[in-house]
C-alpha positions in Angstrom: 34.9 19.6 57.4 35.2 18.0 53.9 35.4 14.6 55.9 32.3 15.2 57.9 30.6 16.0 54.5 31.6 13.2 52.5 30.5 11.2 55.9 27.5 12.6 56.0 26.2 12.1 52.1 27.4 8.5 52.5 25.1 8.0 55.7 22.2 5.7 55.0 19.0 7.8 54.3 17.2 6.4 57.9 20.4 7.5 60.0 20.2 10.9 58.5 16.6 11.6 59.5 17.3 10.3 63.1 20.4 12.2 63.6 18.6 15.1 61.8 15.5 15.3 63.9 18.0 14.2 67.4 19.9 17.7 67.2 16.4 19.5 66.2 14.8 18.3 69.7 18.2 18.9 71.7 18.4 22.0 70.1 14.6 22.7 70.8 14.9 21.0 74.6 18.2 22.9 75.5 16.3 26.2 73.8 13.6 26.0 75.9 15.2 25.3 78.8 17.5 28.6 78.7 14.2 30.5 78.2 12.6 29.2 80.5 14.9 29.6 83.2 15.9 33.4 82.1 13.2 35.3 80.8 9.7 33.7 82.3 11.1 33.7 85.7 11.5 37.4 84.9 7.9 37.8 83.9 9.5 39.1 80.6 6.9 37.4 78.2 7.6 39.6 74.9 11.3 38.9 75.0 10.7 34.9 76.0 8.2 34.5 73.4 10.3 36.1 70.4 13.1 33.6 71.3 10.5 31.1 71.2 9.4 31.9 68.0 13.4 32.4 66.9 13.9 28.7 68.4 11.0 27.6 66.2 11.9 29.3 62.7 15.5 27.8 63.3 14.3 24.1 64.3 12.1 24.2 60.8 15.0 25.3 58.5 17.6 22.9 60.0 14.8 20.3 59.8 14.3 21.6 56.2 17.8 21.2 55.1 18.2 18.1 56.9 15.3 16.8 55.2 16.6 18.2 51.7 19.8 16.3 51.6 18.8 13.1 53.3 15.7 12.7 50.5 18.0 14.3 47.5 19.1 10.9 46.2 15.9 9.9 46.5 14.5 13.4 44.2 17.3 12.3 41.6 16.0 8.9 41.4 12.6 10.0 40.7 13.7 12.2 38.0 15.4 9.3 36.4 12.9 7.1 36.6 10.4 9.6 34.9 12.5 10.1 32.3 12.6 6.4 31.0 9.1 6.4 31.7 8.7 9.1 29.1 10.6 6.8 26.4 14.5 7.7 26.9 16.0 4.3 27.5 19.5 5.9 27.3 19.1 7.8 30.5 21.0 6.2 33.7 21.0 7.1 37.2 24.1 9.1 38.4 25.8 6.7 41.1 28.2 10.1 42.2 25.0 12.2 43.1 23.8 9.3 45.1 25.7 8.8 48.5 23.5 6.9 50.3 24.8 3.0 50.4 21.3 1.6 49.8 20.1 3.8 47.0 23.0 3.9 45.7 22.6 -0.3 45.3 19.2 0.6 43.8 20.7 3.2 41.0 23.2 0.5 40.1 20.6 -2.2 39.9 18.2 0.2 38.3 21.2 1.2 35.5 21.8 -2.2 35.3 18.3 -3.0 34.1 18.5 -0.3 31.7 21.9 -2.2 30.3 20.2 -5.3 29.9 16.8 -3.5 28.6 19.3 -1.5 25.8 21.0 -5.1 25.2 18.1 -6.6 24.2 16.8 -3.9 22.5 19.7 -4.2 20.0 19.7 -7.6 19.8 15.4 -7.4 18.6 17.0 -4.5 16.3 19.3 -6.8 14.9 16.8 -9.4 14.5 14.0 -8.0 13.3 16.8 -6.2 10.2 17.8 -10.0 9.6 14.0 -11.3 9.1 13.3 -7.9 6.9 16.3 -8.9 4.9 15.5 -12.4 4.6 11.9 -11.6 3.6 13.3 -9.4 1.1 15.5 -12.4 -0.4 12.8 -14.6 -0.7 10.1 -11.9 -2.4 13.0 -11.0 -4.8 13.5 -15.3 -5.2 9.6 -15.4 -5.4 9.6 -12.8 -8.6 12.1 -14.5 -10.3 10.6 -17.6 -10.1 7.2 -16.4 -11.1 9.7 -14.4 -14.0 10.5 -18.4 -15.3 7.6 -19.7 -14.7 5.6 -17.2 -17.0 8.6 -17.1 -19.7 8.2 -21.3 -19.7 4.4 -20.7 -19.8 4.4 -18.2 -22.5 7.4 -20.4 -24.4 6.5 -23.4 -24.5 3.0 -23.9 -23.4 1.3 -21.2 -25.2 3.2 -21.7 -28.1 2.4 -25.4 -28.2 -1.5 -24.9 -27.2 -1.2 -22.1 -30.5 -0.4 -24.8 -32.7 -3.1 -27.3 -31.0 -5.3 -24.7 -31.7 -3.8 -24.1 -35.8 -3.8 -27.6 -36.1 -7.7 -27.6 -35.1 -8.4 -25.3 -37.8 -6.6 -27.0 -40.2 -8.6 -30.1 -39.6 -11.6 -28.4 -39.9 -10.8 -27.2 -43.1 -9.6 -30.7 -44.3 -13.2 -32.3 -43.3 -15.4 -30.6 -45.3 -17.6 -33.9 -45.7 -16.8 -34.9 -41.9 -19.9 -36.5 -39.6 -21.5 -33.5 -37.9 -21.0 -35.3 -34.9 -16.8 -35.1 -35.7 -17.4 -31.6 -36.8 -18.8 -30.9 -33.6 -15.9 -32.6 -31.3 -13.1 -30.7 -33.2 -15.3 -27.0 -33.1 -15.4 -27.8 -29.1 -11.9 -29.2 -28.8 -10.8 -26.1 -30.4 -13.1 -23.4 -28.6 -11.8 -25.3 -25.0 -8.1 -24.9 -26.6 -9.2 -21.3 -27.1 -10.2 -20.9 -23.4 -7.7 -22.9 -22.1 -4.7 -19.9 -24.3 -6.7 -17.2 -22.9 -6.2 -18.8 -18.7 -2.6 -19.2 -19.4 -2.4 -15.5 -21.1 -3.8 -14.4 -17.8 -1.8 -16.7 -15.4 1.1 -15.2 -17.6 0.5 -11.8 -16.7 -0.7 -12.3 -13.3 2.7 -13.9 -12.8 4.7 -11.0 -14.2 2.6 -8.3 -16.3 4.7 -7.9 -19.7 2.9 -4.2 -19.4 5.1 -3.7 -15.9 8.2 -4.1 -18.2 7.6 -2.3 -21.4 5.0 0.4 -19.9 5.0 1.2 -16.6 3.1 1.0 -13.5 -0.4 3.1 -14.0 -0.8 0.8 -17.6 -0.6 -2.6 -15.7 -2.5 -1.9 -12.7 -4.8 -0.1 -14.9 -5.2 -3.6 -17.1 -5.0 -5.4 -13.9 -8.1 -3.5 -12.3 -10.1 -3.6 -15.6 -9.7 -6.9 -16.3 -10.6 -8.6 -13.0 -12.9 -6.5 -11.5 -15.6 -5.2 -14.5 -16.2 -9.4 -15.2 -17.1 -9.3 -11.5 -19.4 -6.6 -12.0 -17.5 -4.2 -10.0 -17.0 -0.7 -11.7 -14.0 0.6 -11.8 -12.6 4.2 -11.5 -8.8 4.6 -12.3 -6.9 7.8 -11.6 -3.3 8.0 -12.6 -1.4 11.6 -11.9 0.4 13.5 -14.6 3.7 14.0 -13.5 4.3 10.1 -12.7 7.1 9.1 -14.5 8.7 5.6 -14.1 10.2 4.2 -10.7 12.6 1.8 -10.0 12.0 -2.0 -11.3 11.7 -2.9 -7.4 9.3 -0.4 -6.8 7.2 -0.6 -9.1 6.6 -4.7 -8.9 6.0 -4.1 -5.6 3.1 -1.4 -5.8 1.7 -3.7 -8.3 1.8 -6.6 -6.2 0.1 -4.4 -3.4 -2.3 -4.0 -6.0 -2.8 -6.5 -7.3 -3.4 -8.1 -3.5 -5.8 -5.6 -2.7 -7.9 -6.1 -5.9 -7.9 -9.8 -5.3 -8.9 -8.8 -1.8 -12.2 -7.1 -2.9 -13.2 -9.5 -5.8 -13.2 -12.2 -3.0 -14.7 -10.1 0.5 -16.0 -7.2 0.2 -18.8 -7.5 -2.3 -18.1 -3.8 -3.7 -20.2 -2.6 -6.4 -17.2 0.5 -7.1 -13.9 0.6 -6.8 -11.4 3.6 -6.9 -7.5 3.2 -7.7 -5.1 6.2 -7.3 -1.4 6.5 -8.8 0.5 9.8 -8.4 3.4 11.0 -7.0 3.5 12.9 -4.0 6.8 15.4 -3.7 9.0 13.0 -2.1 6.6 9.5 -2.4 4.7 7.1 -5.2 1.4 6.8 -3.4 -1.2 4.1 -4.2 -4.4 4.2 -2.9 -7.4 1.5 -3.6 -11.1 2.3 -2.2 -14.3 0.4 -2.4 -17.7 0.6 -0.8 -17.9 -2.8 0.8 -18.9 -4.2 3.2 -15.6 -3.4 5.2 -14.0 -5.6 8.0 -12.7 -4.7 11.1 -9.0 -4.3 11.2 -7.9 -5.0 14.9 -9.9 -8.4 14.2 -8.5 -9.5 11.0 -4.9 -8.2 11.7 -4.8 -10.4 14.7 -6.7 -13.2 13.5 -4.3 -16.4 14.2 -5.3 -17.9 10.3 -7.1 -15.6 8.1 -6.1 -15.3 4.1 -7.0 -12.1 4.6 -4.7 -11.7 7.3 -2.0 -12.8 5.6 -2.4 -11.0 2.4 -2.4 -7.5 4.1 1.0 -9.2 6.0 2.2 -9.3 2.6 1.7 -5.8 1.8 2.9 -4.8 5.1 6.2 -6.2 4.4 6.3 -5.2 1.1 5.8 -1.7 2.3 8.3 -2.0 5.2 11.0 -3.3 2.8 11.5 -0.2 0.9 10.7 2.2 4.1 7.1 3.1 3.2 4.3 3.6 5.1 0.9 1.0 5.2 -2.4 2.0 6.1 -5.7 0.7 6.3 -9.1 2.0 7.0 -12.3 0.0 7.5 -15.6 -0.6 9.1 -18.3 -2.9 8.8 -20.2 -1.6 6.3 -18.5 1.4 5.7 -15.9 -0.3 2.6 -12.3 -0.1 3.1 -9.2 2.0 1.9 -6.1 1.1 1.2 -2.9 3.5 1.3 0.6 2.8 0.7 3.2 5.4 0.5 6.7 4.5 -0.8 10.0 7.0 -0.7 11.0 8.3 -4.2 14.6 6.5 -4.8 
């Protein structure tokens, strides 16, 4: 009996329904036969037709379970296949519940699918933790160098353009009795030597904000904000939260960098006449948000934009938020200004 069984799962699903439905009609022809032979020839219509209707129920639940275990692999298939449509990729189709040859060929090529599916998977996995920690390498290389090129700046090129500029005075003072014409060149080659120390003092600290270092976060992209957007003639409303303490070195350059890109960002597209930047920390993240009433932009556009500045600046904040786990978001409309939010995970 346990032979026939095994037989029968392994039949192939089309066999099944023909040797299914074959014993239904000889059990229905051979039925009908032996009742009509025995009970109409007797006139005995009540007893004929309740055999009838016997014949009928029992055709219908043979049929039924026939049906039921020929189209089972096929119920178990659909089940698997619903399930990795609904996301789980781990799921595979169970070869031993499946005894029919040909969907059994189709669970193994299905599962192998899935193998290759999972394979590659891990392999974008992989790939995508080597760029994050290659892009990480070359942000932390890109501080440093900006950390050089500000302490060479400040140094040696500062310092030399200070004594340019003491050495102008002094000249001044030496040339009482000078030509006004000479007294004129030296007052402008100072006031340009002037100009030319205050540039480099903001190169300086747009390279790496001294106030970063010796005060914190909320100071320098309070500075930061002040100092390049009121000259644009964009006000600027700064909230910091009490309880905000000091983050990690990493963490803090790179919410001022995201910043500092945003900022940039407004003074050069959105044509904002306010702009609001928010600090704090939120139980278990710092939180930076930056909002102006410009004229917006619309994301899907300018996110997908093959070579857009704009593009790539928020692609810089992106990564800089996906390097230390945080979360990037980005609201905006035409005409409707545009919010920035980063989120970062307290260390």
């Amino acid at each position: 009996m346990l032979r026939i069984l095994r037989a029968w799962n392994q039949t192939p699903i089309l066999y099944k329904l023909l040797i299914g439905n074959a014993i239904v009609i000889v059990i229905g022809a051979v039925a009908g036969t032996y009742i009509t032979k025995h009970f109409l020839e007797a006139s005995d219509w009540s007893i004929a037709l309740s055999f009838a209707v016997a014949g009928i129920l029992f055709s219908l639940a043979i049929n039924y379970w026939i049906l039921r275990t020929a189209l089972y692999p096929l119920d178990v298939l659909q089940k698997t296949v619903e399930r990795i449509d609904g996301g789980d990729t781990s799921v595979r189709a169970p070869l031993a519940e499946i005894g029919d040859p040909q969907l059994g060929d189709l669970a193994r090529a299905l599962n192998t699918m899935l193998e290759r599916l999972a394979a590659h998977t891990r392999m974008l996995e992989m790939n995508r933790a080597q760029l994050r920690q290659l892009s990480g390498q070359v942000l932390g290389a890109q501080e440093d160098e900006r950390k050089r090129i500000a302490r060479e700046l400040h140094d040696d090129t500062s310092g030399a353009l200070a004594r340019v500029l003491l050495n102008m005075e002094v000249l001044d003072d030496l040339l009482p009795d000078a030509p006004t014409e000479l007294r004129a060149k030296i007052r402008a080659t100072r006031t340009l030597t002037e100009q030319t120390l205050e540039n480099i003092r903001k190169m300086i600290f747009d390279l790496r904000p001294t106030l970063l270092d010796d005060l914190g976060l909320a100071a320098a992209v309070h500075w930061y904000a002040k100092n390049n957007l009121e000259p644009a003639g964009i006000q600027v409303q700064f909230e910091a939260s009490n309880n905000l303490g000091r983050a990690s070195a990493t963490v803090e350059t790179a919410l001022f960098r995201i910043a500092q890109e945003a900022i940039t960002n407004i003074i050069r597209h959105a044509h904002a006449r306010q702009v609001q930047v928010r600090l704090a920390r939120e139980q278990t993240h710092w939180v930076l948000v930056v909002q102006d009433d410009g004229q917006g932009f619309s994301v899907d556009h300018v996110m997908h934009a093959p070579s857009d500045e704009h593009r790539w600046g928020l692609f810089g904040v992106q990564e800089r938020t996906a390097l230390l786990g945080g979360i990037f978001r980005i609201e905006s409309h035409p005409d409707a200004g545009t919010t920035l939010r980063v989120e970062i995970p307290v260390e």
